[in-house]
C-alpha positions in Angstrom: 16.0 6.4 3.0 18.0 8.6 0.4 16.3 10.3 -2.7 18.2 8.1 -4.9 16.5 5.1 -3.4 13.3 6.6 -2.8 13.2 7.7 -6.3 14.3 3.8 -7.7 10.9 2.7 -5.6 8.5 5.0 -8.5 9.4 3.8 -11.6 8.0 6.8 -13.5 10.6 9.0 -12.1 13.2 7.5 -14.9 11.2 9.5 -17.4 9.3 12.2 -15.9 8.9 14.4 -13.5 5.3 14.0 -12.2 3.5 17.0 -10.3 0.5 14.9 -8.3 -2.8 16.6 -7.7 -4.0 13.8 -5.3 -6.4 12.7 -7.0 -4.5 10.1 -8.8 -1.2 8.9 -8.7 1.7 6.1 -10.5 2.2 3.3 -7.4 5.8 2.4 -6.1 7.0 -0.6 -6.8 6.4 -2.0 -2.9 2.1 -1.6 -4.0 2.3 -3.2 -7.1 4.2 -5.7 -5.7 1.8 -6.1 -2.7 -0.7 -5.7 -5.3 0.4 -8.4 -7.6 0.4 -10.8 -4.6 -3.0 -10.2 -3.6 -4.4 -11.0 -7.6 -2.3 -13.8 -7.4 -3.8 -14.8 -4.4 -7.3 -14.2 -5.5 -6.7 -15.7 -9.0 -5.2 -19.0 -7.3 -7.5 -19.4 -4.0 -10.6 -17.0 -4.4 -11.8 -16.0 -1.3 -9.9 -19.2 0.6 -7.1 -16.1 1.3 -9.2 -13.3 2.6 -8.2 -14.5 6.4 -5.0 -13.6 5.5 -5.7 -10.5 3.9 -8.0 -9.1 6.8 -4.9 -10.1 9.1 -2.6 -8.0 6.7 -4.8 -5.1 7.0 -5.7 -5.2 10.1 -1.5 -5.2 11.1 -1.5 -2.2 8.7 -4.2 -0.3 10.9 -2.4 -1.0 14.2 1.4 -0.1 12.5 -0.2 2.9 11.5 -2.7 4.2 14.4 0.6 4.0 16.1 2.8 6.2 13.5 0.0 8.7 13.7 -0.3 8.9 17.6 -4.0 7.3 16.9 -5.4 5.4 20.4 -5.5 2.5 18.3 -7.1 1.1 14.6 -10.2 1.6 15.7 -9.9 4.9 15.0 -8.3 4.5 11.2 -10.9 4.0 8.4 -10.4 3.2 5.0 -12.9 5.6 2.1 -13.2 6.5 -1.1 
C-alpha cells in the first residue's frame, strides 16, 4: 500500500499532521467502519450477534498469531 492510500484510510491526515503518543489515537476509516457495524449490530440484535462477533475475533487472533510468528491465538490476549 502507497502513502497516498494509506494516508486516504485516516481522515485526519487532510488537516493535520498528528504526532501519536500511544496513548490515544484518530481510527482509520476500516475501524470505524468495522466499528459502526458492530453498533449496528448490537443496536438491531443485542446480544443475538455476539456468535458472530466471537467468530470475527477469534479469525483476528489466528490471522495475527500467524503475522507475528505466535504458535497460535492462544498465545494473543487482548488488555487494557
Amino acid at each position: 500500500m502507497d502513502l497516498t492510500t494509506l494516508r486516504s484510510l485516516f481522515p485526519i491526515t487532510q488537516k493535520y499532521i498528528f504526532v501519536n503518543h500511544s496513548g490515544t489515537a484518530p481510527t482509520s476509516t476500516r475501524v470505524t467502519d468495522a466499528m459502526t457495524a458492530c453498533m449496528k449490530e448490537i443496536a438491531e440484535s443485542a446480544t443475538l450477534g455476539v456468535a458472530n462477533w466471537e467468530r470475527v475475533l477469534r479469525k483476528f487472533k489466528q490471522d495475527f498469531a500467524r503475522f507475528i510468528g505466535a504458535k497460535g491465538e492462544g498465545e494473543i490476549a487482548f488488555t487494557l
